[in-house]
matplotlib code that plots the C-alpha trace (Angstrom):
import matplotlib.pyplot as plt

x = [109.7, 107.7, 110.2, 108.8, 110.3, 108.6, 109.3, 110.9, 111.2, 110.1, 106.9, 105.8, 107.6, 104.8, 102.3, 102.8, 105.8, 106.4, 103.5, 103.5, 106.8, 106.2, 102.7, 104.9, 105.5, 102.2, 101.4, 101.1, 104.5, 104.2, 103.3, 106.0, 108.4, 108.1, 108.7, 112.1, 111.5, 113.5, 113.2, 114.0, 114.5, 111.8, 109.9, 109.2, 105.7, 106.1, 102.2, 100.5, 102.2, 102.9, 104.3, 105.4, 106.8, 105.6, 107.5, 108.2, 104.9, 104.1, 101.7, 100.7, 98.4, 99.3, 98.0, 99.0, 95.4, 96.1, 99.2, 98.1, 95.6, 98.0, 100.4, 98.1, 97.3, 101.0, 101.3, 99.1, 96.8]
y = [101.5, 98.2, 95.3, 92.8, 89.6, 88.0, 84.0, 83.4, 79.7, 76.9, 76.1, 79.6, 80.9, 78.3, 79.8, 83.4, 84.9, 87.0, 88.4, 89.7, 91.1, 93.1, 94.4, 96.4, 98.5, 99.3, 100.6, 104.5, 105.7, 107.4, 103.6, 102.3, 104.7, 103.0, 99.2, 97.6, 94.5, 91.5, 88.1, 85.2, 81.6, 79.6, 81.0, 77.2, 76.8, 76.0, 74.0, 77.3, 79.4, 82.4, 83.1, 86.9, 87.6, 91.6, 92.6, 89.6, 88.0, 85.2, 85.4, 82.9, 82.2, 86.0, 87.4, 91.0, 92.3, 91.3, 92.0, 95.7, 96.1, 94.1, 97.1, 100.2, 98.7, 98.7, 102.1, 104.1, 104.9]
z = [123.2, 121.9, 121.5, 119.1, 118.0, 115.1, 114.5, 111.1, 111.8, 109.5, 111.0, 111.5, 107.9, 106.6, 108.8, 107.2, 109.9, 106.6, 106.0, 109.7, 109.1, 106.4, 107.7, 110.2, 107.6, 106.8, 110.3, 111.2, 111.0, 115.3, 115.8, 113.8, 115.3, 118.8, 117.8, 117.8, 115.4, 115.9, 113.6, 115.6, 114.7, 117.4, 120.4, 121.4, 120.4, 116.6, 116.5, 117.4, 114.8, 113.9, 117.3, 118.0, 121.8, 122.0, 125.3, 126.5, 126.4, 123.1, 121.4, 119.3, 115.7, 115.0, 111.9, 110.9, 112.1, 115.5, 115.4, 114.5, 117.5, 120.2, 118.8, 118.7, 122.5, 123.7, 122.1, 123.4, 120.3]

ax = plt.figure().add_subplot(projection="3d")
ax.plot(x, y, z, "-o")
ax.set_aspect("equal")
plt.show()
């Protein structure tokens, strides 16, 4: 499984956390099917927003493109 936790804090709401959040939904659905999605409230590093922490590791000025090939990389496709 791919644990992801998405930022849905103030700074990185503003920076488009959202938009990253819903573009999960958009992915392949054997993709999807791996990912445990999480929203949290700060990962600690609000100027580079959006942060995600994809198992374990942050990531940060995430946009739902990168997001998608960081995924399709910790999946296997």
């Amino acid at each position: 499984m791919i644990n992801l936790e998405i930022c849905l804090g103030t700074a990185c709401h503003l920076m488009g956390s959202e938009e990253i959040f819903s573009s999960i939904e958009k992915l392949p659905k054997n993709l999807r099917a791996k990912i445990i999605v999480k929203g949290m409230h700060c990962l600690g590093a609000c100027d580079q927003g959006p942060n995600v922490r994809l198992n374990g590791t942050i990531y940060h000025q995430m946009t739902p493109l990168k997001l998608a090939e960081l995924l399709a990389e910790y999946g296997g496709e």
